[in-house]
Backbone bond lengths (Angstrom), bond angles and torsions (degrees), N, CA, C in turn:
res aa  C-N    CA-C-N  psi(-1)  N-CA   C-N-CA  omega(-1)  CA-C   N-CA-C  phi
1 X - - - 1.442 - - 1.525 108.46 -
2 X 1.530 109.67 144.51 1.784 100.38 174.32 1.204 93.29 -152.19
3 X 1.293 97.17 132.30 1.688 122.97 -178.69 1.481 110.81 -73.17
4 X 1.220 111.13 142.74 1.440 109.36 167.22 1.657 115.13 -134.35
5 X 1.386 106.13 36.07 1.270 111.79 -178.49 1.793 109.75 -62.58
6 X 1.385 99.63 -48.02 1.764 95.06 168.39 1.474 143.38 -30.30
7 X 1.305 110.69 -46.61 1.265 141.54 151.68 1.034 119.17 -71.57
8 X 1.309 134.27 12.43 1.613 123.13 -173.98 2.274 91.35 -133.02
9 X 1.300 109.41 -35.16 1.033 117.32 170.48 1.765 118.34 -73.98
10 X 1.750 102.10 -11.60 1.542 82.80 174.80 1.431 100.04 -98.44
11 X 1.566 115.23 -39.51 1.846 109.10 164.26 1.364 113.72 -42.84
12 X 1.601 128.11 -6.35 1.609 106.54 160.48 1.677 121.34 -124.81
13 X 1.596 87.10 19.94 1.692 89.53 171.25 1.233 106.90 85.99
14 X 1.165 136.74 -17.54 1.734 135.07 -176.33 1.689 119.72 -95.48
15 X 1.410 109.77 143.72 1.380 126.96 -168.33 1.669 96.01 -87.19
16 X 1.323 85.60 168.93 1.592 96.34 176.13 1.557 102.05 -74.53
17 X 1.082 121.13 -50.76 1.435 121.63 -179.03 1.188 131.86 -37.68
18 X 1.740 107.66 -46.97 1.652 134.77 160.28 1.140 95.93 -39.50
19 X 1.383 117.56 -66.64 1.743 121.17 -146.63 1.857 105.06 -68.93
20 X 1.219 104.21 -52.64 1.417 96.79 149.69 1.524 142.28 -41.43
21 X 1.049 100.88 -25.86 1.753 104.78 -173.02 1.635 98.75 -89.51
22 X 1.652 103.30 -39.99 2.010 101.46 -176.56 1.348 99.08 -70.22
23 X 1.519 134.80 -11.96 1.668 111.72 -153.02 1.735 98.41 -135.77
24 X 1.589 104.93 -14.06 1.936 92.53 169.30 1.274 87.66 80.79
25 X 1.292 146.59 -3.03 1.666 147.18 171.88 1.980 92.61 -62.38
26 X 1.282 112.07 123.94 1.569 106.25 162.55 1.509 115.19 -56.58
27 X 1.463 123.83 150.52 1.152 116.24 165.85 1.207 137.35 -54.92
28 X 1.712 116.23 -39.39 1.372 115.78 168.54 1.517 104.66 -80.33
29 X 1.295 146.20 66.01 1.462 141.39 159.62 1.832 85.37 -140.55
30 X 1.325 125.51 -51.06 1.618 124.86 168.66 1.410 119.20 -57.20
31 X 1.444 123.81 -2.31 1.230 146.02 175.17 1.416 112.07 -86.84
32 X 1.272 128.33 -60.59 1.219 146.78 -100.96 1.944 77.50 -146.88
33 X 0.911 124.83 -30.40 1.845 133.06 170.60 1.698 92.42 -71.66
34 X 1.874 112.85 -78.57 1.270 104.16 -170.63 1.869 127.77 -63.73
35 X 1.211 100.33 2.31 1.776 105.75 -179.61 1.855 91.43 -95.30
36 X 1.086 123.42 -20.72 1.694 120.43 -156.67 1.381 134.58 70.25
37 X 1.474 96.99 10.52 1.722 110.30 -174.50 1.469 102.87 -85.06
38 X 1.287 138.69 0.35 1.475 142.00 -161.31 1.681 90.78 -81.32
39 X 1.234 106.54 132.98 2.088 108.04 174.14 1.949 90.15 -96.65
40 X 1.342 133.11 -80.41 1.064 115.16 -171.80 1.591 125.13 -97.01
41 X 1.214 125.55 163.50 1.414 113.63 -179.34 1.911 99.96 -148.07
42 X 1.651 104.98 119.10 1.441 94.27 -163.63 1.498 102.96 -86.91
43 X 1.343 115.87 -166.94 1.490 103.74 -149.41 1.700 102.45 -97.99
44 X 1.526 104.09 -11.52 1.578 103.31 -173.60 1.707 99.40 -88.14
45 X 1.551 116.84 13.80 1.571 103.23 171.79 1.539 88.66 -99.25
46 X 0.862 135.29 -44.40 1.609 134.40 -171.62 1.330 108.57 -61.98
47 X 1.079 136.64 -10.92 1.090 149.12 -146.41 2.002 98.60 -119.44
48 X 1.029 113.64 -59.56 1.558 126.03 155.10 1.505 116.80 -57.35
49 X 1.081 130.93 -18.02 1.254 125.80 -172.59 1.408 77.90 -107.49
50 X 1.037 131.87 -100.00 1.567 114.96 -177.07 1.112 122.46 17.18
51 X 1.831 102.45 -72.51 1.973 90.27 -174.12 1.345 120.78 -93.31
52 X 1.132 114.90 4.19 1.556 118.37 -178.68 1.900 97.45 -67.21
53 X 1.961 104.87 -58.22 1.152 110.70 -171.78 1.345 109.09 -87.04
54 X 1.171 138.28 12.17 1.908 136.52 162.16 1.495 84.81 61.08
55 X 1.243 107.87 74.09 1.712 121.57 171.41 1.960 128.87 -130.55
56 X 0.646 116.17 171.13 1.547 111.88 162.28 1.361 101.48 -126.01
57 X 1.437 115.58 142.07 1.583 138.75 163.61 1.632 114.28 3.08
58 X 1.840 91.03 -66.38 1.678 98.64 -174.60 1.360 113.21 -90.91
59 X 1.519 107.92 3.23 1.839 90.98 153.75 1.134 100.13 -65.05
60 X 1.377 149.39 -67.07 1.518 148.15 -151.02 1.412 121.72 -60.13
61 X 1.408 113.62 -20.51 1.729 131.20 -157.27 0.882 94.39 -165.46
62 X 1.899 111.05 152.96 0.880 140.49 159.36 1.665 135.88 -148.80
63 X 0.987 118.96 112.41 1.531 129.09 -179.04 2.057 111.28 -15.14
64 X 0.956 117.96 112.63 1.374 121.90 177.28 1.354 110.05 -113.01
65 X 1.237 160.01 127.01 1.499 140.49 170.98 1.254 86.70 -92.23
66 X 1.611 108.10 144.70 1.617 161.62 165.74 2.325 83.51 -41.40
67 X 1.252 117.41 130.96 1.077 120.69 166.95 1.897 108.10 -95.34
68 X 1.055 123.15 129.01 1.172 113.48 160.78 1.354 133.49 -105.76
């Protein structure tokens, strides 16, 4: 999976900090989404980031398959 919340928060002008402050998301978990180092992400944070940023799911993520 690879996040692209980074890129989707600078196409709307907002900091990580902001996004934290509209959604109660800690900063290091809004960190840790836009770097791609996050292992799980439950569904009521996606769900807040969603409406804070007037988004759908797979703006934020996107399916990568595992290279072997």
């Amino acid at each position: 999976m690879k996040f692209k919340l980074k890129v989707l928060l600078a196409m709307k002008g907002m900091t990580q900090k902001k996004l934290a402050e509209l959604t109660g998301i800690r900063p290091p978990t809004i960190s840790a989404i836009c770097t791609n180092s996050i292992k799980e992400l439950p569904v009521g944070v996606i769900e807040r980031i969603c409406q804070a940023l007037d988004c759908q799911p797979g703006d934020i993520m996107e399916y990568v398959p595992d290279e072997e």
